[in-house]
C-alpha positions as CSV (number, residue, x, y, z in Angstrom):
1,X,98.9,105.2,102.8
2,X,96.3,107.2,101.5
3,X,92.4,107.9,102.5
4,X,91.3,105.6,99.4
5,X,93.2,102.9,100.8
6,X,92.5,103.2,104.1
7,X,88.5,102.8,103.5
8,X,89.4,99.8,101.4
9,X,91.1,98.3,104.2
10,X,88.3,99.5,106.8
11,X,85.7,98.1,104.6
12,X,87.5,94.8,104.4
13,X,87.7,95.0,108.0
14,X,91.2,94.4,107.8
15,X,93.5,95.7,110.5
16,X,95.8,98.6,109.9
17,X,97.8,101.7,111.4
18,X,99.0,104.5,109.4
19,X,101.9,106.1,110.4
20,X,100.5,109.4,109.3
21,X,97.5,111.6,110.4
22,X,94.6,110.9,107.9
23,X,92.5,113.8,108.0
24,X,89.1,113.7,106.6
25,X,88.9,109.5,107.0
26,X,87.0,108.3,110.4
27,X,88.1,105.5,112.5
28,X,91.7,105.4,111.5
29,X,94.5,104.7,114.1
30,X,97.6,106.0,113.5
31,X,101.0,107.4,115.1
32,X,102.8,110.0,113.8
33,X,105.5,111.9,114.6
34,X,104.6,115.6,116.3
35,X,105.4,117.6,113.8
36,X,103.3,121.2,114.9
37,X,104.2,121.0,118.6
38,X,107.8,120.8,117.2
39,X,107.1,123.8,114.7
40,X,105.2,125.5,117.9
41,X,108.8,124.8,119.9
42,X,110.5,126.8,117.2
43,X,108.0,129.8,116.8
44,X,107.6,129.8,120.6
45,X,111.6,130.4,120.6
46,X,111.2,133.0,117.8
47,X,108.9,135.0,119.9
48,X,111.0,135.0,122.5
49,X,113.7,136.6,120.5
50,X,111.8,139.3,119.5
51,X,110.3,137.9,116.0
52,X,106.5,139.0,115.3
53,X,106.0,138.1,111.2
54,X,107.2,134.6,110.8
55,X,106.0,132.4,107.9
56,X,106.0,128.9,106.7
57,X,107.0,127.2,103.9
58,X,105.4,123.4,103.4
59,X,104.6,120.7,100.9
60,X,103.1,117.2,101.5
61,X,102.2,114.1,99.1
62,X,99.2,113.4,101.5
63,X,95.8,114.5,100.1
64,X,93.9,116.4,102.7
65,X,97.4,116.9,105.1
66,X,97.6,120.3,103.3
67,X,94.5,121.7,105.2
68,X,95.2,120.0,108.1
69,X,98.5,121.6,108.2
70,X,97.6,125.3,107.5
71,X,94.7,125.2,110.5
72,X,97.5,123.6,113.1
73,X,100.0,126.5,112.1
74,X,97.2,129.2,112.3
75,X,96.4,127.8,116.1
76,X,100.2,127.8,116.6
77,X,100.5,131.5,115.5
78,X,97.3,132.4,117.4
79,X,98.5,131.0,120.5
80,X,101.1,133.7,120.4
81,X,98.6,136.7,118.8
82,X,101.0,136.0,115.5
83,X,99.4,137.5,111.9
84,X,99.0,134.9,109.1
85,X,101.0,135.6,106.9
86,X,100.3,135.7,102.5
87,X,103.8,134.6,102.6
88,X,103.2,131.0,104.0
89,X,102.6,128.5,101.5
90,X,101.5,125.1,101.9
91,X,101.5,122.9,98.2
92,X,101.5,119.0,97.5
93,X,104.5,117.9,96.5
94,X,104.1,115.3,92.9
95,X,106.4,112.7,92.3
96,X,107.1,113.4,88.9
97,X,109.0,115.3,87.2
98,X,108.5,119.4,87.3
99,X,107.0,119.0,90.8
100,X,109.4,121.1,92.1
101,X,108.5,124.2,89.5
102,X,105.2,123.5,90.4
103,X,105.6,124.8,94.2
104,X,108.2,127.2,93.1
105,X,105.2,128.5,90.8
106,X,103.2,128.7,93.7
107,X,105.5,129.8,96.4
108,X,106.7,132.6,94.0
109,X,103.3,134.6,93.4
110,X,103.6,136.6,96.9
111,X,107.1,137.5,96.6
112,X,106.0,140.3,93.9
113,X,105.0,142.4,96.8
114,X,107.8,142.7,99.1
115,X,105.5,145.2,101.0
116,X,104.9,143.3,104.4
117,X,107.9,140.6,103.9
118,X,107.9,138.7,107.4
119,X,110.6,138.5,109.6
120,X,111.4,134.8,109.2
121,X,110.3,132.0,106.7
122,X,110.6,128.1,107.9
123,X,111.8,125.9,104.9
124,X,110.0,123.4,106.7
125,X,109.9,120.4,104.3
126,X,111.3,120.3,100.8
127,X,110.3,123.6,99.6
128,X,113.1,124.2,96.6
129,X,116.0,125.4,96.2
130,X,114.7,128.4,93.9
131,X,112.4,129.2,96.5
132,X,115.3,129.9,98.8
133,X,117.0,131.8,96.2
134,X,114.4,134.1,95.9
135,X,114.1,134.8,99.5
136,X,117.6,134.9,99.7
137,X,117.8,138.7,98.0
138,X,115.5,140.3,101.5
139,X,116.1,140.9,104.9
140,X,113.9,138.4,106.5
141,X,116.0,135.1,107.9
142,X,115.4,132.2,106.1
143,X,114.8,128.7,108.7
144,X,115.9,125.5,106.8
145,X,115.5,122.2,107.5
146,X,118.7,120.4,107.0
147,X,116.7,117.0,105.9
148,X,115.3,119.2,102.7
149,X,118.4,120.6,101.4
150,X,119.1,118.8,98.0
151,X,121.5,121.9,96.7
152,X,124.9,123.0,98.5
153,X,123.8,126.8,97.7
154,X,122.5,128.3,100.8
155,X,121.9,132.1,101.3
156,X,123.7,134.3,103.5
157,X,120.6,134.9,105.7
158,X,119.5,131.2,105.8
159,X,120.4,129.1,109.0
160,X,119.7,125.1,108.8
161,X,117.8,123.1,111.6
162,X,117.6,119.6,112.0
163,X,114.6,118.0,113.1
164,X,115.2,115.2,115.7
165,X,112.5,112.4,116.2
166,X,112.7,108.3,117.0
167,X,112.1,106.3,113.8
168,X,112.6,103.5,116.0
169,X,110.5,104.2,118.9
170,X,107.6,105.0,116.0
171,X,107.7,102.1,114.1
172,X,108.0,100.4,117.6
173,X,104.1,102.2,118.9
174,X,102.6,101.4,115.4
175,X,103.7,97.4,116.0
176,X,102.4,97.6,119.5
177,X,99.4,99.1,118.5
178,X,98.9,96.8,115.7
179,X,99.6,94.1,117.8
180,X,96.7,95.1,120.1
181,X,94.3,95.7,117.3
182,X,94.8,91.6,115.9
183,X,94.3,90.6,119.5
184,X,91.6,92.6,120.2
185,X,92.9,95.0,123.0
186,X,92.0,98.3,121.5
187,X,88.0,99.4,122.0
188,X,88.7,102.8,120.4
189,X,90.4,104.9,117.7
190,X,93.8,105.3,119.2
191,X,95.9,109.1,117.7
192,X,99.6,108.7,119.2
193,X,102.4,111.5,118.1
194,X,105.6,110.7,118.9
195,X,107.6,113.5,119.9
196,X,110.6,115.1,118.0
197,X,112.7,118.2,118.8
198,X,114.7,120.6,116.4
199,X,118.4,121.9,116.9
């Protein structure tokens, strides 16, 4: 769903959930799966481990997620008094063709200067496989997510994760919730994450 929609559907007073956050649109209920307190999990174990530079790599179809995501991963890395790094990237993602050189173009500008290369960059969501490759030729240890790897190359300093959430128990909150809205059980903008794990 996107932020046009949804003020169609709020105008036509017409009751909805998204199962995504919808930042920037007022009033919408949704319940999403907790994607940053997942990433925080993994940086929180990073940092444990010794790891000080760590970056992110992340692309979204959702206008306006894009933001949202960068200011949740700055508070993550603040938490732990972590640097922002130039090396994190964070680009929509087009269904058409040549969206994938599109955030390779975009991903690939900071990797000219190899000066302050961080430690660790998180393939978090469908970042391309050139991407990878290019980070494959440094010393810093590449994090992928197992659900974005479309290519059997993977770099000898790459390790895959897999990110573990209920598809079930999410579609079952955004019926319940839906069901309350049509009876009219719910007074107030309800924001529900369901929480997911990585291993």
């Amino acid at each position: 769903i996107n932020p046009e929609f949804c003020e169609v559907l709020n105008s036509q007073q017409i009751p909805f959930v998204s199962a995504n956050v919808m930042p920037g649109v007022k009033d919408v209920n949704f319940v999403e799966k907790n994607t940053f307190d997942c990433m925080e999990q993994l940086v929180k174990l990073l940092y444990e481990k010794g790891y000080r530079k760590i970056a992110i790599n992340l692309v979204s179809p959702l206008e306006g997620y894009l933001r949202y995501s960068s200011c949740q991963w700055r508070k993550i890395l603040k938490k732990y008094d972590l640097p922002f790094s130039k090396y994190n990237a964070f680009c929509y993602e087009f269904p058409v063709a040549g969206s994938d050189e599109f955030f390779e173009n975009v991903a690939a500008e900071p990797l000219k200067d190899k000066a302050d290369m961080p430690e660790v960059v998180i393939h978090w969501s469908g970042s391309g496989i050139k991407t990878v490759k290019r980070y494959a030729d440094t010393d810093c240890l590449l994090l992928l997510s197992k659900n974005t790897i479309k290519d059997e190359y993977v770099p000898e300093n790459a390790v895959a994760f897999s990110i573990v959430s209920s598809a079930v128990q999410q579609y079952q909150e955004l019926w319940n919730l839906l069901l309350s809205m049509l009876i009219g059980g719910v007074g107030k903008t309800v924001h529900h994450f369901v929480d997911m794990e990585y291993k």
